[in-house]
PDB file of the backbone (N, CA, C, O) and the ligand in Angstrom, with CONECT records:
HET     ZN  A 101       1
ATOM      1  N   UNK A   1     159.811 125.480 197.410  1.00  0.00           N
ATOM      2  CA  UNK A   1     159.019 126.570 196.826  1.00  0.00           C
ATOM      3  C   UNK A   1     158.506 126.155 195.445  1.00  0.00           C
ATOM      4  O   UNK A   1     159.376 125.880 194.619  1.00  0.00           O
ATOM      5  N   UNK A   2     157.505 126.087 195.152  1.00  0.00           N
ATOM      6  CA  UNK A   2     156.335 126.122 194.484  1.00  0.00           C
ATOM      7  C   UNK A   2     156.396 126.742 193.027  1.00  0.00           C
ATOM      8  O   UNK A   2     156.143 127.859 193.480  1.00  0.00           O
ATOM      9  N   UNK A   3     156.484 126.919 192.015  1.00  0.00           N
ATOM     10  CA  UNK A   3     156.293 128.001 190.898  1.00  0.00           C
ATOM     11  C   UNK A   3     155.640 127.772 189.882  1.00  0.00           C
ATOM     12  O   UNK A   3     155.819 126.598 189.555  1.00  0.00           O
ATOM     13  N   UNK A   4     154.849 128.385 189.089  1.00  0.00           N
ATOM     14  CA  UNK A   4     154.102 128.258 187.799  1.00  0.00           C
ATOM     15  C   UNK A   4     155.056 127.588 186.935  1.00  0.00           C
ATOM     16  O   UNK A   4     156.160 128.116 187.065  1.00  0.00           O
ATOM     17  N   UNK A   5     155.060 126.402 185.904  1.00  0.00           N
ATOM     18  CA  UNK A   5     155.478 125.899 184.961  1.00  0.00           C
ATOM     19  C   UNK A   5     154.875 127.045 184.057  1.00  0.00           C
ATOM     20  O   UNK A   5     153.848 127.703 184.225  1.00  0.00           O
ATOM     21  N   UNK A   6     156.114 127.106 182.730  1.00  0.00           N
ATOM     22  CA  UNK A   6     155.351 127.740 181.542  1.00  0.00           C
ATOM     23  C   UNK A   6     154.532 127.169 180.597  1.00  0.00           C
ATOM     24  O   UNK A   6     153.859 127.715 179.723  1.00  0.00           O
ATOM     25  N   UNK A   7     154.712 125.622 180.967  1.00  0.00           N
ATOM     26  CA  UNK A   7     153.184 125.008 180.583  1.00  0.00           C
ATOM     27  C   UNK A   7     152.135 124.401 181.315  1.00  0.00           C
ATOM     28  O   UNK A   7     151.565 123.319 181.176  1.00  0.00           O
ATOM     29  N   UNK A   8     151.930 125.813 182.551  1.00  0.00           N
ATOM     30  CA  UNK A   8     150.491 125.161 183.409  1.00  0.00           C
ATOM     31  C   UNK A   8     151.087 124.403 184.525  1.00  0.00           C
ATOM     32  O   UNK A   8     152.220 124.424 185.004  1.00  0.00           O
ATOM     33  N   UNK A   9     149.655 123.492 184.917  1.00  0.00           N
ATOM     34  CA  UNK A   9     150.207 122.487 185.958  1.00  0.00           C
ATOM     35  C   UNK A   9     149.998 121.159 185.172  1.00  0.00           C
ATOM     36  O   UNK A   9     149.303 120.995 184.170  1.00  0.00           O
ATOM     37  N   UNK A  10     150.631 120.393 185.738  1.00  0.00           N
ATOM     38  CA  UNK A  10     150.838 119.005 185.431  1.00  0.00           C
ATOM     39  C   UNK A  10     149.216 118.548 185.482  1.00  0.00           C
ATOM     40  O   UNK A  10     148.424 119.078 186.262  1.00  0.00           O
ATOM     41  N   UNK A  11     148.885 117.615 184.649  1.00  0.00           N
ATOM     42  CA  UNK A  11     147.718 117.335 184.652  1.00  0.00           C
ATOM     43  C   UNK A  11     147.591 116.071 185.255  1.00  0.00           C
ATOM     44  O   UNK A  11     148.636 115.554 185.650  1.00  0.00           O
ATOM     45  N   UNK A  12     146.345 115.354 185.438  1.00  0.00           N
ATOM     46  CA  UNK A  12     146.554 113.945 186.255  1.00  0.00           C
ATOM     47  C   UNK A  12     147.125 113.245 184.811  1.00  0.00           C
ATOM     48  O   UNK A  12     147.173 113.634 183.644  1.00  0.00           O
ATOM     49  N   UNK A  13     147.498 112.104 185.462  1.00  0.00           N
ATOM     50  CA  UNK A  13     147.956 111.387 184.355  1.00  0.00           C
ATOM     51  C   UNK A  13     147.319 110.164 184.648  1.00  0.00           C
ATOM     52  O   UNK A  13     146.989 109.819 185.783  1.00  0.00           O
ATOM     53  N   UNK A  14     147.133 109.449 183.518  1.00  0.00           N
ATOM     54  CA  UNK A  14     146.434 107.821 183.268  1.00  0.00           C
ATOM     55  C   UNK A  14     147.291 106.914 183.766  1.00  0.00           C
ATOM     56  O   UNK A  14     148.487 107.158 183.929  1.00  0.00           O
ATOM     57  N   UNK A  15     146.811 105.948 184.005  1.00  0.00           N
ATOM     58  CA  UNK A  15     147.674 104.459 184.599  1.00  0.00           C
ATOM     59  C   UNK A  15     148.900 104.288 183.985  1.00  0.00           C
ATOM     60  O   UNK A  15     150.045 104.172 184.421  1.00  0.00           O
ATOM     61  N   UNK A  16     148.290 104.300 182.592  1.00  0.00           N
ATOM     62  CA  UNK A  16     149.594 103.818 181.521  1.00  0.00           C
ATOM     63  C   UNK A  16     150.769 105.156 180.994  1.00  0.00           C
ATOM     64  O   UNK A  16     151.780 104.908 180.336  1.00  0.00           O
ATOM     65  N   UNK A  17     150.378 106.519 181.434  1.00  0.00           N
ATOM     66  CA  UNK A  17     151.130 107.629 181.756  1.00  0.00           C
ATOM     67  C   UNK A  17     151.678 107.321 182.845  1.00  0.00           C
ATOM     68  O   UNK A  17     152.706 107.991 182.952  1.00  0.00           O
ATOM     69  N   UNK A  18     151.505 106.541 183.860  1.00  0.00           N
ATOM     70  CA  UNK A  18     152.331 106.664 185.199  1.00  0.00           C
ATOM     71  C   UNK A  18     153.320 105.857 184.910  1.00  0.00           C
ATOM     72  O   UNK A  18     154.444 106.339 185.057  1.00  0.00           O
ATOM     73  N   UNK A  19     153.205 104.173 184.340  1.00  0.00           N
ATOM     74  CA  UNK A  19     153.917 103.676 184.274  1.00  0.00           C
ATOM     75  C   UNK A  19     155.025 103.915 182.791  1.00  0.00           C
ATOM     76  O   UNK A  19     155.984 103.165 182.606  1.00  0.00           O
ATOM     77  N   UNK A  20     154.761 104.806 182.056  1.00  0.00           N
ATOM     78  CA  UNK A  20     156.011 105.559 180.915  1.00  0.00           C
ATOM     79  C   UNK A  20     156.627 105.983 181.751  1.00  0.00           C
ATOM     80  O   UNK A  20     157.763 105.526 181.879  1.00  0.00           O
ATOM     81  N   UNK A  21     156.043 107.306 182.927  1.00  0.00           N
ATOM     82  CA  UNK A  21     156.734 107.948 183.325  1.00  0.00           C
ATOM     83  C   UNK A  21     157.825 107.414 183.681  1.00  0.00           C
ATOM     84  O   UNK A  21     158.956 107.810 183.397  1.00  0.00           O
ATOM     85  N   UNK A  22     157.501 106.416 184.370  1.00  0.00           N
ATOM     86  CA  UNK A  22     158.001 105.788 185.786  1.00  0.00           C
ATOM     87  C   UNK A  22     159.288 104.776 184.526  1.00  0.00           C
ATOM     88  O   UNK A  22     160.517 104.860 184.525  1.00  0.00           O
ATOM     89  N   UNK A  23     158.704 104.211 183.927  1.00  0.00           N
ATOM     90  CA  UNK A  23     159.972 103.751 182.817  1.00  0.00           C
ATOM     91  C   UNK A  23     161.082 104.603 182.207  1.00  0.00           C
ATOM     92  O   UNK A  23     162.283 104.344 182.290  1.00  0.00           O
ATOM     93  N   UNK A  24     160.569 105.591 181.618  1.00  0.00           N
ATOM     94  CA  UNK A  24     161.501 106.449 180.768  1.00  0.00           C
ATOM     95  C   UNK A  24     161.748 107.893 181.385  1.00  0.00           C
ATOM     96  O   UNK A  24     162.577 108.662 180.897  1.00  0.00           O
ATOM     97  N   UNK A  25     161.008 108.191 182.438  1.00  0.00           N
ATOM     98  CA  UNK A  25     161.554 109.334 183.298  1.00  0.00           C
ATOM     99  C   UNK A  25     160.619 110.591 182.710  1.00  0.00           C
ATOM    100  O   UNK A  25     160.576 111.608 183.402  1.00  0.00           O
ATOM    101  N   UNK A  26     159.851 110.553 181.423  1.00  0.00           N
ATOM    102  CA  UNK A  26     159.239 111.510 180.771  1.00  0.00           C
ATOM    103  C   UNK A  26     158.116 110.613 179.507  1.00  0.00           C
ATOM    104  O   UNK A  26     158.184 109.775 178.608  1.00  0.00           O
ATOM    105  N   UNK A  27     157.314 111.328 180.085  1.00  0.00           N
ATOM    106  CA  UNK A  27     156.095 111.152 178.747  1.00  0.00           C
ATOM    107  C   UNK A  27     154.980 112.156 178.043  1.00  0.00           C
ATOM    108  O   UNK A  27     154.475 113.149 178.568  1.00  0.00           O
ATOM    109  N   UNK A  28     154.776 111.731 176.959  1.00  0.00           N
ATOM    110  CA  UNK A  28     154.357 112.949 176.029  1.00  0.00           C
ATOM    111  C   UNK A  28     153.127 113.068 176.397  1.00  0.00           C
ATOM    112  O   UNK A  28     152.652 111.988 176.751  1.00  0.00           O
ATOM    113  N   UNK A  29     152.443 113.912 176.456  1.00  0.00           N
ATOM    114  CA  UNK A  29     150.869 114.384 176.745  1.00  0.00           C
ATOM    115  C   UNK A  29     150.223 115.161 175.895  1.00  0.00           C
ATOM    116  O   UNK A  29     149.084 115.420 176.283  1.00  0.00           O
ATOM    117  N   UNK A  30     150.586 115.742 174.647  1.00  0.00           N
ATOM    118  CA  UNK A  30     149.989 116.086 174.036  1.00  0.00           C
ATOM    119  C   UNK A  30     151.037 117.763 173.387  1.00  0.00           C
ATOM    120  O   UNK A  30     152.110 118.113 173.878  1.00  0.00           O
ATOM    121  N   UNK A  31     150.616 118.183 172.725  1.00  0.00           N
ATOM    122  CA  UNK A  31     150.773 119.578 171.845  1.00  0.00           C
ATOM    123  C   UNK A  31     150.073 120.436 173.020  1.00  0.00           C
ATOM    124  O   UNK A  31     149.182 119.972 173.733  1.00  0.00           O
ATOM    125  N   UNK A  32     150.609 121.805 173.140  1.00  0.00           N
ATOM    126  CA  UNK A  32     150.349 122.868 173.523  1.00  0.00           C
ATOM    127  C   UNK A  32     150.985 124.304 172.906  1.00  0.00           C
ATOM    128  O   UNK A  32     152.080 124.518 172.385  1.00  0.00           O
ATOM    129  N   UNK A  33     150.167 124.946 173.104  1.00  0.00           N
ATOM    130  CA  UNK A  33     150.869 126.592 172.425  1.00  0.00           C
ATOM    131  C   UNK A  33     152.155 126.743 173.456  1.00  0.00           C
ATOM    132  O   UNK A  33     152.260 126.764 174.682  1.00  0.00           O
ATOM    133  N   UNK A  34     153.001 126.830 172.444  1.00  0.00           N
ATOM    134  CA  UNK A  34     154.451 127.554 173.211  1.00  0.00           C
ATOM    135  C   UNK A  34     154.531 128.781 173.423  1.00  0.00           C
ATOM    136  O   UNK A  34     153.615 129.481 172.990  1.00  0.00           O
ATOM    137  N   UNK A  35     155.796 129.495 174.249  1.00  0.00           N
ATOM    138  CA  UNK A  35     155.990 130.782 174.052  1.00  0.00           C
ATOM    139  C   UNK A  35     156.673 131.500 173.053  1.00  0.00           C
ATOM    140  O   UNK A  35     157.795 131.057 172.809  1.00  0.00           O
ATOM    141  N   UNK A  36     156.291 132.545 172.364  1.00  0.00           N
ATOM    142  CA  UNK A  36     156.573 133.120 171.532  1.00  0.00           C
ATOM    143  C   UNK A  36     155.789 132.683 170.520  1.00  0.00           C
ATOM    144  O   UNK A  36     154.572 132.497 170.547  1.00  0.00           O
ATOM    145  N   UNK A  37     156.897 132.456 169.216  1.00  0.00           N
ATOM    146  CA  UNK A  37     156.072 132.429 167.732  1.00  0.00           C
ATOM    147  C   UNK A  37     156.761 131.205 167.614  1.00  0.00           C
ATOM    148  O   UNK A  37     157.793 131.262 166.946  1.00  0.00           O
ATOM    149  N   UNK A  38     156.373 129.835 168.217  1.00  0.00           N
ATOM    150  CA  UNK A  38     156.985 128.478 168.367  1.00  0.00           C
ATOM    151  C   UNK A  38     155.736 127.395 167.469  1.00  0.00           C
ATOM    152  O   UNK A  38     155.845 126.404 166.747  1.00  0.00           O
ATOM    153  N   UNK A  39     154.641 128.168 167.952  1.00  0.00           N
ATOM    154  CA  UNK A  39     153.156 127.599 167.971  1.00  0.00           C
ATOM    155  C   UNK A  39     153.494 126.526 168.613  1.00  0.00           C
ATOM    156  O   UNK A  39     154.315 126.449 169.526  1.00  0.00           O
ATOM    157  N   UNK A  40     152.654 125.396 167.985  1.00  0.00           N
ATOM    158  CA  UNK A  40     152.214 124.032 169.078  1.00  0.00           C
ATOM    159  C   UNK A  40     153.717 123.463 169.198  1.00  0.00           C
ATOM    160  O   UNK A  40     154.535 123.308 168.291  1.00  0.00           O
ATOM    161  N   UNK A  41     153.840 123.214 170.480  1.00  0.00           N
ATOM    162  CA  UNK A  41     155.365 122.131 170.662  1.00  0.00           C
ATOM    163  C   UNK A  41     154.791 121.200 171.628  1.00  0.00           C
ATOM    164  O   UNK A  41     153.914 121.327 172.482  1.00  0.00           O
ATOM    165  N   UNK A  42     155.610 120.123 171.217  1.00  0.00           N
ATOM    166  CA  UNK A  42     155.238 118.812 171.886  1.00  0.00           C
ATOM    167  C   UNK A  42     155.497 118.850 173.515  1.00  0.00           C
ATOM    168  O   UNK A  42     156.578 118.913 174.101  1.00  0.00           O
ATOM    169  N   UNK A  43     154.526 118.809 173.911  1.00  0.00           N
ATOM    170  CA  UNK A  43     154.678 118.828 175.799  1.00  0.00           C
ATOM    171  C   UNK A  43     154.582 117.458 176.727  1.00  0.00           C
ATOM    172  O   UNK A  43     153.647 116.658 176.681  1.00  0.00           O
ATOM    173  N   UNK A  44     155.752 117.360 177.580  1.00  0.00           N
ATOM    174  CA  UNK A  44     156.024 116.064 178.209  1.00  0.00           C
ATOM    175  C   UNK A  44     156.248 115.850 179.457  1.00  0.00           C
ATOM    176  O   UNK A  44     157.315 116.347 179.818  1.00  0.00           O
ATOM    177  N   UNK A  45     155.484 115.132 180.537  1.00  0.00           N
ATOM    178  CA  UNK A  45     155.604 115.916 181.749  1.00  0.00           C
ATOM    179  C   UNK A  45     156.855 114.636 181.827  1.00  0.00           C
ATOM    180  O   UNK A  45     157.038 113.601 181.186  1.00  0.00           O
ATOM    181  N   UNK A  46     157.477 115.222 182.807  1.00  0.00           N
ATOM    182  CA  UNK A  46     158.957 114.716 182.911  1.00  0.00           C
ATOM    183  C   UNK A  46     158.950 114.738 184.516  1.00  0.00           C
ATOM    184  O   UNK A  46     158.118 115.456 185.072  1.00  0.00           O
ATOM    185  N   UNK A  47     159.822 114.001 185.256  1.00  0.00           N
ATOM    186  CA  UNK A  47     160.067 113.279 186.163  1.00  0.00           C
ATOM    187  C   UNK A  47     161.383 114.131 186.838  1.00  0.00           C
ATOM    188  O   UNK A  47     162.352 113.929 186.105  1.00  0.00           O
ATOM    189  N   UNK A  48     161.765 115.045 188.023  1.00  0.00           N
ATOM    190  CA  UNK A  48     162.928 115.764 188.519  1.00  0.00           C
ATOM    191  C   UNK A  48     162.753 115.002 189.739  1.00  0.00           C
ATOM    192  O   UNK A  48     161.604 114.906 190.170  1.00  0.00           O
ATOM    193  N   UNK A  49     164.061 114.231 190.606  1.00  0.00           N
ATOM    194  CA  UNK A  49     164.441 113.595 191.530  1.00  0.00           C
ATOM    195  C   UNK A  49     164.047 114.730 192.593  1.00  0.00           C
ATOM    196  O   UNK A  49     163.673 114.459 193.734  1.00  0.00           O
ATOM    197  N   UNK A  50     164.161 115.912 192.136  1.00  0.00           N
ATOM    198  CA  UNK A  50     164.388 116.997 193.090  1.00  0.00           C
ATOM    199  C   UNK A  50     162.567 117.733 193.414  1.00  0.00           C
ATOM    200  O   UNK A  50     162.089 117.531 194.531  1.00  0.00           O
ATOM    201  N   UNK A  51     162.023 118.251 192.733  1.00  0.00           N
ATOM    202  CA  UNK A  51     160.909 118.682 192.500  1.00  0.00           C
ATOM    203  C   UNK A  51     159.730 117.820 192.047  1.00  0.00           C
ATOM    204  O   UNK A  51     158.633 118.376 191.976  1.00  0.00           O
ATOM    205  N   UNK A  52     159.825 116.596 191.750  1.00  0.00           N
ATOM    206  CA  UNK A  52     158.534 116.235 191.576  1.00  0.00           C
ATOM    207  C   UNK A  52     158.413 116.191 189.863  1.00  0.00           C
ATOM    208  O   UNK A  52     159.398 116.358 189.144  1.00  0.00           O
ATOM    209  N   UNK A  53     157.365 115.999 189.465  1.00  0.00           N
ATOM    210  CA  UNK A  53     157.224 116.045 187.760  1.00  0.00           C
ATOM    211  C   UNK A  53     156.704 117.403 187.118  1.00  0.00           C
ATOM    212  O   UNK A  53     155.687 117.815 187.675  1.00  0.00           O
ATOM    213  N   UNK A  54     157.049 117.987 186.346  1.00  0.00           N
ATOM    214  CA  UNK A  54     156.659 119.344 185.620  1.00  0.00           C
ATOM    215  C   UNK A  54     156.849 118.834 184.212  1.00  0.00           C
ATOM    216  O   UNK A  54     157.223 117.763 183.734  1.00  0.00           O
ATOM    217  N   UNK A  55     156.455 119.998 183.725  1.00  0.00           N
ATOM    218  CA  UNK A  55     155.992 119.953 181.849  1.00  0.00           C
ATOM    219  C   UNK A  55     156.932 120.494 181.334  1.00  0.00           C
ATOM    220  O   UNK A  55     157.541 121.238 182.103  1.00  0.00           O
ATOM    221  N   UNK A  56     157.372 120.423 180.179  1.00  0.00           N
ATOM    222  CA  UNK A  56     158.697 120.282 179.666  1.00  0.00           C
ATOM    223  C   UNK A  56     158.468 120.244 178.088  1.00  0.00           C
ATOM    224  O   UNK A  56     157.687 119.446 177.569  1.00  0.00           O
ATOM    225  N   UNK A  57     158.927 120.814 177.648  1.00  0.00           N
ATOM    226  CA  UNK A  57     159.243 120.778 175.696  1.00  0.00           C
ATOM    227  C   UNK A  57     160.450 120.415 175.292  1.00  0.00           C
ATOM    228  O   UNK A  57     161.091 121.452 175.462  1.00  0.00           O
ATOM    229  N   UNK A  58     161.405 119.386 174.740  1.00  0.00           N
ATOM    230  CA  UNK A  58     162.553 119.361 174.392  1.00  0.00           C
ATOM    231  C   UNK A  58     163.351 120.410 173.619  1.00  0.00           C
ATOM    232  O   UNK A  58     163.073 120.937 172.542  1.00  0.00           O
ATOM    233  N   UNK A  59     164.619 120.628 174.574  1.00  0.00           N
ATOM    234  CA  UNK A  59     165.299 121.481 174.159  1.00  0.00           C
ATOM    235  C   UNK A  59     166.663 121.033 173.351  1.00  0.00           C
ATOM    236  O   UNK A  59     167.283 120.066 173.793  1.00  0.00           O
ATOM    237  N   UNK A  60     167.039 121.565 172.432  1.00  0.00           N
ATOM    238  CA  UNK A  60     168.469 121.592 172.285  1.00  0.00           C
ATOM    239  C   UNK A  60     168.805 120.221 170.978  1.00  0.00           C
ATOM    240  O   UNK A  60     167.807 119.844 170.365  1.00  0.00           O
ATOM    241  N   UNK A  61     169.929 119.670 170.681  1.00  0.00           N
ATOM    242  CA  UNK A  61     170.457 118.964 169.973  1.00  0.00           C
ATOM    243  C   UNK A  61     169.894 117.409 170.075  1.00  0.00           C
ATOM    244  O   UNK A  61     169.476 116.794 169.095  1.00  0.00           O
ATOM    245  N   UNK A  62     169.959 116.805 171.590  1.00  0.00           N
ATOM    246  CA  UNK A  62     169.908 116.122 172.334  1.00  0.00           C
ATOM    247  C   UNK A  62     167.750 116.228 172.767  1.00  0.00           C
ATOM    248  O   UNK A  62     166.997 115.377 173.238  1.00  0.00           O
ATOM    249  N   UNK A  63     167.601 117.071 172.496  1.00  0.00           N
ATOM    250  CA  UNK A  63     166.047 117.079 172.926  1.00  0.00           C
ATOM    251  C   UNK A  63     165.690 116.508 174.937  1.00  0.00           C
ATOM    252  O   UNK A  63     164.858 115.877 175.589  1.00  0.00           O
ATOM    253  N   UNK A  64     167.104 117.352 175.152  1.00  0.00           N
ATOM    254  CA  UNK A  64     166.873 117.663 176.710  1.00  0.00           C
ATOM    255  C   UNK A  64     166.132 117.898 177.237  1.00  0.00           C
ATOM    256  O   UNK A  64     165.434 118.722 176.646  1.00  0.00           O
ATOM    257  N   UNK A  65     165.541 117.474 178.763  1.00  0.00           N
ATOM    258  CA  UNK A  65     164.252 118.448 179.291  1.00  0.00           C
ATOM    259  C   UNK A  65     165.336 119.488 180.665  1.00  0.00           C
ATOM    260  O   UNK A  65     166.507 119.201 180.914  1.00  0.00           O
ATOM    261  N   UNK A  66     164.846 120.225 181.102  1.00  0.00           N
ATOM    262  CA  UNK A  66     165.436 120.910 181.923  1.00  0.00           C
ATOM    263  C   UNK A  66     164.314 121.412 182.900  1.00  0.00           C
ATOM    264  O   UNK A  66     163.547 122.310 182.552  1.00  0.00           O
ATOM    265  N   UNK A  67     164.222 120.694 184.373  1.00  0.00           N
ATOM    266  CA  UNK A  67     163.755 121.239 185.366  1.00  0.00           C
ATOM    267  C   UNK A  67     163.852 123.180 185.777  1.00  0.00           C
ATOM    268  O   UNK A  67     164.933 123.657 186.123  1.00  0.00           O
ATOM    269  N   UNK A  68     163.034 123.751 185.701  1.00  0.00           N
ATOM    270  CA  UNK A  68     162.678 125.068 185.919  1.00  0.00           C
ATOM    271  C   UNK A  68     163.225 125.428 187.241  1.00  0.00           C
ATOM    272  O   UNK A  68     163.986 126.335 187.579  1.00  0.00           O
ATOM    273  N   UNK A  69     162.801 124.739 187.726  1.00  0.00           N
ATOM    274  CA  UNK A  69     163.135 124.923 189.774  1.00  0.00           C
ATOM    275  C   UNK A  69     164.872 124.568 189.807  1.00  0.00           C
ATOM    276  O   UNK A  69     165.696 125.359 190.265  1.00  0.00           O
ATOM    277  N   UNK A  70     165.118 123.607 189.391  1.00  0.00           N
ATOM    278  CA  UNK A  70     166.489 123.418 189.200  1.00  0.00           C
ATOM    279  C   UNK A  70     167.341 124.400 188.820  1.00  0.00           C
ATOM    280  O   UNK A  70     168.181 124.984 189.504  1.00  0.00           O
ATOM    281  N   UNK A  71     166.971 124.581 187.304  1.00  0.00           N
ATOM    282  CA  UNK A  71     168.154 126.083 186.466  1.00  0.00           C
ATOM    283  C   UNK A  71     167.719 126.867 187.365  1.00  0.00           C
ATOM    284  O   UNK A  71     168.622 127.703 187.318  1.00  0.00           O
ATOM    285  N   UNK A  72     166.834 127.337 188.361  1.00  0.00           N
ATOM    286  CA  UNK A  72     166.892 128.284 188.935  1.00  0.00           C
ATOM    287  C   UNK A  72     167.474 128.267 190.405  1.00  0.00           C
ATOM    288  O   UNK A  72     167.610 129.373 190.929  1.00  0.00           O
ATOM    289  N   UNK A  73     167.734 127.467 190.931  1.00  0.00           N
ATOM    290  CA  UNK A  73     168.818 126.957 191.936  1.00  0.00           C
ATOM    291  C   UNK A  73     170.195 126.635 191.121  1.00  0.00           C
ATOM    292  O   UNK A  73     171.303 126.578 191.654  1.00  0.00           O
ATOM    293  N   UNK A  74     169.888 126.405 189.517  1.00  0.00           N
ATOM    294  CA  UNK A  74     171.528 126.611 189.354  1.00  0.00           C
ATOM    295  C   UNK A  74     171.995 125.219 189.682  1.00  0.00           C
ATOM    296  O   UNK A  74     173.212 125.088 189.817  1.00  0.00           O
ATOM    297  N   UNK A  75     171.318 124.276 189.817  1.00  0.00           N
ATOM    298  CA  UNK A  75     172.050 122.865 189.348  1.00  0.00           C
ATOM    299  C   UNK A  75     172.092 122.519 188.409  1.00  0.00           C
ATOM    300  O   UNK A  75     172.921 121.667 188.090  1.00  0.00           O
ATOM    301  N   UNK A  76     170.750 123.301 187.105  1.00  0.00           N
ATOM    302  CA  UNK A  76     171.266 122.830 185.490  1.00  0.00           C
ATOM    303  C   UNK A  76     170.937 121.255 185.248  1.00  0.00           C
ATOM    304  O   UNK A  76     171.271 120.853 184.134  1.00  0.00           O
ATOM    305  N   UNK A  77     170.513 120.580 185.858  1.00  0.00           N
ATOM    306  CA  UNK A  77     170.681 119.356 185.889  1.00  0.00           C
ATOM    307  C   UNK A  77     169.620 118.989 184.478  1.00  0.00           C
ATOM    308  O   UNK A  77     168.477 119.359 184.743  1.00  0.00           O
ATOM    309  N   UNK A  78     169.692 118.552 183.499  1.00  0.00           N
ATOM    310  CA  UNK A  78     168.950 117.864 182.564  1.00  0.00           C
ATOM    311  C   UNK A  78     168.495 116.250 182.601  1.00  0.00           C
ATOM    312  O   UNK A  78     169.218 115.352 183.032  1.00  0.00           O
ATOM    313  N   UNK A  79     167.173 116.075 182.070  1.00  0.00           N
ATOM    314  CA  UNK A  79     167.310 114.414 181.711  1.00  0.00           C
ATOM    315  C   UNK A  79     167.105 114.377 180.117  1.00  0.00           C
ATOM    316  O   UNK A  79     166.144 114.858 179.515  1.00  0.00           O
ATOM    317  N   UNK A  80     167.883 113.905 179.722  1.00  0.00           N
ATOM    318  CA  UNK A  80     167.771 113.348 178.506  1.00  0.00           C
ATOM    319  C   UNK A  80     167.191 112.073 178.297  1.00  0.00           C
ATOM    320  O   UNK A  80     167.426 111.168 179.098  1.00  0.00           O
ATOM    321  N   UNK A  81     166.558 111.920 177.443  1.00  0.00           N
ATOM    322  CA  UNK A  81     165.375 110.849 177.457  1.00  0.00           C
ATOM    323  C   UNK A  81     166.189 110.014 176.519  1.00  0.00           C
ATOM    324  O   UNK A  81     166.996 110.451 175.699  1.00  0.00           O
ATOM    325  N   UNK A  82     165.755 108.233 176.827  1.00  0.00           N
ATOM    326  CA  UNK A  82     166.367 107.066 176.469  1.00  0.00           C
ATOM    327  C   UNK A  82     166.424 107.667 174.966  1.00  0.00           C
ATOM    328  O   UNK A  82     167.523 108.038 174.554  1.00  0.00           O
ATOM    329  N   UNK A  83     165.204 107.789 174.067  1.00  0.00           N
ATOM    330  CA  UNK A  83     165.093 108.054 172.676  1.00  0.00           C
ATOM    331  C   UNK A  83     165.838 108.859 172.376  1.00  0.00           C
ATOM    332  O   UNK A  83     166.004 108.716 171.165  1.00  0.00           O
ATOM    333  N   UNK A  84     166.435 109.670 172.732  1.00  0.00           N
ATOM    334  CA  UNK A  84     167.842 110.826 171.988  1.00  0.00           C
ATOM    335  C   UNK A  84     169.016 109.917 171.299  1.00  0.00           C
ATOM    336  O   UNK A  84     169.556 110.089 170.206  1.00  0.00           O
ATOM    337  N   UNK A  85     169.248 108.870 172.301  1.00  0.00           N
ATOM    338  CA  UNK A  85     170.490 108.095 172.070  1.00  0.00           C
ATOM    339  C   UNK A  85     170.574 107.984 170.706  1.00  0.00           C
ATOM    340  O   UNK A  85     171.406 108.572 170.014  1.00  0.00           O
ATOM    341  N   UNK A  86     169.636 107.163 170.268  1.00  0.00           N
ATOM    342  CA  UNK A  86     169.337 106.485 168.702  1.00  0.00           C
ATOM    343  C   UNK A  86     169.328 107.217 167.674  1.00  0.00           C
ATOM    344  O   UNK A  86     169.115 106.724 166.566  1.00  0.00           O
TER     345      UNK A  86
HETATM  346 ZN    ZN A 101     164.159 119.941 189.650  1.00  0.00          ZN2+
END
């Protein structure tokens, strides 16, 4: 099942967007208006084993992404991107 991301749909991505993706599991695409009073947050379409790739803003300490379709099946499952480590 199918659902609106809260940032849109995934847009095509460029050659050299496929192959980040495909390296680091997530890549940045640009600023978009967030929800609420966030204004622009950095938007990254990110890579779910389960669903396919969706758009994503880093969350949390760690600058987690968290699949939508996932927390909502309740696997919770995050990727944390190589760059958090450091
Ligand atoms: Zn997922």
């Amino acid at each position: 099942m199918k659902h609106q991301s809260k940032f849109g749909e995934v847009p095509k991505l460029t050659l050299r967007q496929k192959i980040l993706l495909k390296i680091n599991g997530e890549v940045f695409i640009g600023y978009k208006q967030g929800i609420g009073d966030h204004g622009k947050v950095p938007v990254f379409v990110v890579h779910c084993s389960e669903h396919g790739n969706y758009l994503d803003t880093p969350h949390g300490w760690c600058n987690y992404f968290s699949c939508d379709e996932c927390f909502d099946e309740r696997i919770q499952k995050c990727h944390v991107p190589a760059t958090a480590s450091t």
